[in-house]
N, C-alpha and C positions, 0 to 999 in steps of 0.2 A: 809667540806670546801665550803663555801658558793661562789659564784659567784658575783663578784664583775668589777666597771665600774671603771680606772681614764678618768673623763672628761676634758679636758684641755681647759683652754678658748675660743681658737681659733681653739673649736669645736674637736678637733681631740682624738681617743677616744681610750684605751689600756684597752683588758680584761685582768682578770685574777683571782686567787681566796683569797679567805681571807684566813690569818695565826695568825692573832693578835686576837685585840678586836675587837667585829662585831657593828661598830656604822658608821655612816655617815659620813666625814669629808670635811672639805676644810678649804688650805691655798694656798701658794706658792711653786711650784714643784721647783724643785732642784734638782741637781747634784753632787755626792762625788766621785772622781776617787780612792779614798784610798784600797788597797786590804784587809786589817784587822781594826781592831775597832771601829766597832758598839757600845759597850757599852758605849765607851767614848762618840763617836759624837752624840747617843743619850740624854744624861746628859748632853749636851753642851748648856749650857742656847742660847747661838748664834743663835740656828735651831728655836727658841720660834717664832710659826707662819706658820711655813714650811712644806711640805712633800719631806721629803729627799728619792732620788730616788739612790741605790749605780750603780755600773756599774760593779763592779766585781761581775761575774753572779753566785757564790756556794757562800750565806750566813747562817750563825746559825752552821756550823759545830763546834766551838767549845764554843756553848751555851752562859753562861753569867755567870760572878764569883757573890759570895754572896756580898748582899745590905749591908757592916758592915759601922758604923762612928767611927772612930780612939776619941781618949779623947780630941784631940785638936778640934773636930768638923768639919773635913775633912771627904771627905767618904774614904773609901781605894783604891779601884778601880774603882770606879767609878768622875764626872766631877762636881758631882751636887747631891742635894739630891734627884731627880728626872727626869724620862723623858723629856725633853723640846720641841722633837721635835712633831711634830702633828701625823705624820705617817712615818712609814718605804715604800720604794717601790724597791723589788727585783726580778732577775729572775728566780734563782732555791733554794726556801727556803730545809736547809738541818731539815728534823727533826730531826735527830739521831746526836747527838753532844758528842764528848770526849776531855776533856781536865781535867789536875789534878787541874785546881781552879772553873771548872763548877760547879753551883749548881742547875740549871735551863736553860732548853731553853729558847731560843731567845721567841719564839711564847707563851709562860708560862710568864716571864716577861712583853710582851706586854700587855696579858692579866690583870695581875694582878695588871698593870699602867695605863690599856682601854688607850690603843695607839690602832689603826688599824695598819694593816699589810698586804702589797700586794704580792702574787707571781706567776708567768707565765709570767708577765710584760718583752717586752722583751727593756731592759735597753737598747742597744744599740742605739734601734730604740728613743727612747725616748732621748734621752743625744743631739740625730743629731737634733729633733726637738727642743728643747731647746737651744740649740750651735746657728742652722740656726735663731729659729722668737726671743729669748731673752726666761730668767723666766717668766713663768707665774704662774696666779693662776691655780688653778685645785681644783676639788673635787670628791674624793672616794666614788664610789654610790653602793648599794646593787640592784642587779637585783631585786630580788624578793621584793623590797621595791619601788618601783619607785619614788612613790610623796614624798619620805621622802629626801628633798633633800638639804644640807646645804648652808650657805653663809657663807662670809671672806671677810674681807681687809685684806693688809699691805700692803699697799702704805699710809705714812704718820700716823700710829700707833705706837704709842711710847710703841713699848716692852720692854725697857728699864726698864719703870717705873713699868712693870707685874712680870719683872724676878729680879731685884733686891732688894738685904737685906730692912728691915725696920726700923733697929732699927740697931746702931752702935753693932759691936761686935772686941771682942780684943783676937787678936793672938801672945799669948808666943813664942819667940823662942825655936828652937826644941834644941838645945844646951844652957841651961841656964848662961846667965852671970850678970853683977850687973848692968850696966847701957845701955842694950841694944838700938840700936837706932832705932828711933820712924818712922815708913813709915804711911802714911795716904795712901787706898788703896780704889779708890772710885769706888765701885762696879756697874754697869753698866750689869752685867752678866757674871761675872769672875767665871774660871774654876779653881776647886780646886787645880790644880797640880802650877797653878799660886803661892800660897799664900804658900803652901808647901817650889815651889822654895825660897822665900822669910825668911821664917822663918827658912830653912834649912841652912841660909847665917848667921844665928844672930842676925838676926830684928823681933822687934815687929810689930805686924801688926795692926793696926787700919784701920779696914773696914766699910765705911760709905757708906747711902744711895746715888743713884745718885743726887737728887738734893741737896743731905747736904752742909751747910757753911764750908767747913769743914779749912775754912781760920781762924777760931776763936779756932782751936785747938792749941796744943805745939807739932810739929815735926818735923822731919829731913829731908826728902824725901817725895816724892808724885810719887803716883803713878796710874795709870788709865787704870782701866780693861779693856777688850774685854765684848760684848753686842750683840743683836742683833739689826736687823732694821735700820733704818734710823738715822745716828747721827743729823739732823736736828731738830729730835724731842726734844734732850738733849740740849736746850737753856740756862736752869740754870744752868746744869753742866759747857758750855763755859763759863758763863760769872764767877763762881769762879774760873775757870781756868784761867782768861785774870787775875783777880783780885792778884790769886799766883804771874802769871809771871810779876806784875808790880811791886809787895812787893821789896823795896829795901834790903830787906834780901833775898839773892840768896841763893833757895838751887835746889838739885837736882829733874830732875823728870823724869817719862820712862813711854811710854803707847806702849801698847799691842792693838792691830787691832781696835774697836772701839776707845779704847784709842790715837791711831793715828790717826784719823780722827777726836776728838775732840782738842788734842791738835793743828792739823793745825787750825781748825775752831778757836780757841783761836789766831793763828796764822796766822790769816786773810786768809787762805785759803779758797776756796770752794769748795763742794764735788760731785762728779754725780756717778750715779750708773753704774756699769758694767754690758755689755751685759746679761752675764751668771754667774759673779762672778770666785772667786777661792775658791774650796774645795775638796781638797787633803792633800794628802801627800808627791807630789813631780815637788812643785812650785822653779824652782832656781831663785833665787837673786842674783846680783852683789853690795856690796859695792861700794857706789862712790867713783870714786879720787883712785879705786886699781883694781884687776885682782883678788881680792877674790872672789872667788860664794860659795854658799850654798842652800843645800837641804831642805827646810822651808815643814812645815804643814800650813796649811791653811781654814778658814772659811770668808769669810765676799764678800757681792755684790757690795761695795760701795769704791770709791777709792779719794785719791785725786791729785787734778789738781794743782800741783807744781809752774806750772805760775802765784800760786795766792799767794805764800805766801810773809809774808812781809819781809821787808831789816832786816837781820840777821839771817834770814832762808836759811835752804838750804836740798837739797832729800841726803837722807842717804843710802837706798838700791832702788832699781828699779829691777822688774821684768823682767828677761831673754823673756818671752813667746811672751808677748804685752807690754814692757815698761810702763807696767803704775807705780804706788808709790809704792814702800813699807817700806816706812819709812822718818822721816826726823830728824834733827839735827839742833839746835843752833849755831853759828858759834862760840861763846865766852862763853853762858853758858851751865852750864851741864844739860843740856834739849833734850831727843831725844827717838824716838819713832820707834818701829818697827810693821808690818802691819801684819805681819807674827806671827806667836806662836811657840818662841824660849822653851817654857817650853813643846810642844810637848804633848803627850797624849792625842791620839796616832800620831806615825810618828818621824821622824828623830829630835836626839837632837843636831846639829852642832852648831847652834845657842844659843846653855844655856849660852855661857859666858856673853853673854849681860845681867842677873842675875848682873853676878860680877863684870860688868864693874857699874853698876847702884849704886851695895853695896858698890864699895870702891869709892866713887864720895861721899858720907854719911859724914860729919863731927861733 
């Protein structure tokens, strides 16, 4: 186990040793307070860019289930057909892992996807530093390597356009019927348990590129993934989304965290970045206009500023912690987005009904 630097932009510097693949990295450090699921938030196209840092300090104890793809072109347990994140950063890697769907260690995995992997790192101390100056960049250095030493942006890189599909792809329902209806699902870096929920409901799914026209197809509903990065980058995504919501044929539509940030941007909103972000698994919400809360999963740095949206808009859930968005709602049409990740994987599923409130809103 090789000896290893995270440098933190503002110089501050955490040893500890390699567990993954031994290559040099740098992106955006980061924080996930969730106590279990690695595998998912690694395959989370979201983290594309990042060094996610966990804070629950025993990971790999129960390794990583096998890499399988279902016939509908899902993975099984996994988010994505790949790693997305740049690096893992923990404090007590477990090597010896038992679980009855393991097939592989965490640090075997890494390897075999050359992600890096930190451990000794004491997460605590690092989460305070992060919490106190904001995210930054960092880069994972190898002692014995000095001058080999990487570069990164994300400020202003459209991951968007690195992590999502290329070419339209079409998802049958998982219960076959004769005139199933049609969702357009415009990929941005959408997590498979998304497209699951969807097709698990009785819709076909048509998933398009992020910049696709996809105003020139025949469907029923729209729908707008989760992503990583800056939704500023997704211009062409807003502007067919302004193009939808002015089609005097209303139909429905629902985004998922990116997806809520493009649709207020479609909704004259504007968006700024959060301190440190939310990434967890136990972010509460309150429904506006009620006394509902719920226990949401969460990834995304970027929020938006409510004050900006236009007449007919209105915030649908807000964050218990800091008030800031988590969602919004059309006052007349069936348009509304949540910030949050109601399809879960991994973390609490309170929030799947919004699946069903989306489905039967479908004419």
């Amino acid at each position: 186990m090789r000896k290893v630097t995270l440098l933190l932009s503002d110089g501050t510097r955490f040893h500890g040793t390699s567990f993954g693949y031994e290559s040099p990295i740098a992106g955006e450090v980061v924080f996930n307070t969730a106590m279990t699921g690695y595998p998912e938030s690694l395959t989370d196209p979201s983290y594309a860019g990042q060094l996610m840092a966990l804070t629950y300090p025993l990971v790999g104890n129960y390794g990583v289930p096998t890499f399988t793809m279902e016939d509908n072109g899902l993975a099984t347990f996994m988010e994505s057909d790949k790693i997305y994140a740049r690096a893992i950063i923990v404090s007590d890697y477990s090597e010896n892992y038992s679980h009855w769907n393991a097939k592989e260690s965490l640090s075997e995995w890494l390897k075999r996807e050359k992600v890096p992997g930190i451990t000794g790192i004491d997460t605590r101390q690092l989460t305070k530093v992060l919490r106190e100056h904001g995210v930054m960049m960092g880069k994972i250095l190898f002692d014995d390597e000095p001058n080999n030493i990487p570069e990164a942006k994300y400020e202003g890189v459209n991951f968007v356009a690195e992590v999502s599909c290329k070419e339209v792809i079409r998802y049958s329902p998982t219960h076959g019927q004769a005139a199933p209806k049609k969702v357009v699902l415009v990929d941005c870096g959408v997590k498979h348990n998304i497209i699951r929920c969807l097709i698990n409901r009785g819709v076909e799914v048509i998933r398009v590129p992020w910049d696709y026209d996809f105003n020139t197809l025949e469907f029923d509903g729209l729908f707008l993934a989760n992503g990583p990065g800056d939704p500023d980058t997704c211009v062409k995504t807003v502007e067919h989304i302004r193009t939808f919501l002015a089609n005097p044929k209303v139909r429905p539509c629902m985004g998922i965290c990116m997806g809520n940030q493009l649709l207020s941007k479609a909704a004259g909103a504007t968006i700024y970045k959060l301190k440190y972000g939310h990434r967890s698994h136990n972010q509460p919400v309150r429904m506006m206009g009620t006394n509902r809360c719920f226990i949401t999963s969460q990834n995304h740095g970027y929020a938006v500023n409510t004050d900006t949206l236009a007449e007919g808009w209105e915030p649908y859930f807000v964050n218990m912690n800091d008030g800031s968005n988590e969602g919004i709602r059309h006052k007349t049409h069936p348009w509304f987005s949540a910030q949050f990740h109601p399809e879960a994987c991994s973390g609490p599923v309170d929030t799947e009904f919004l699946f069903d409130d989306f489905v039967n809103l479908l004419k």
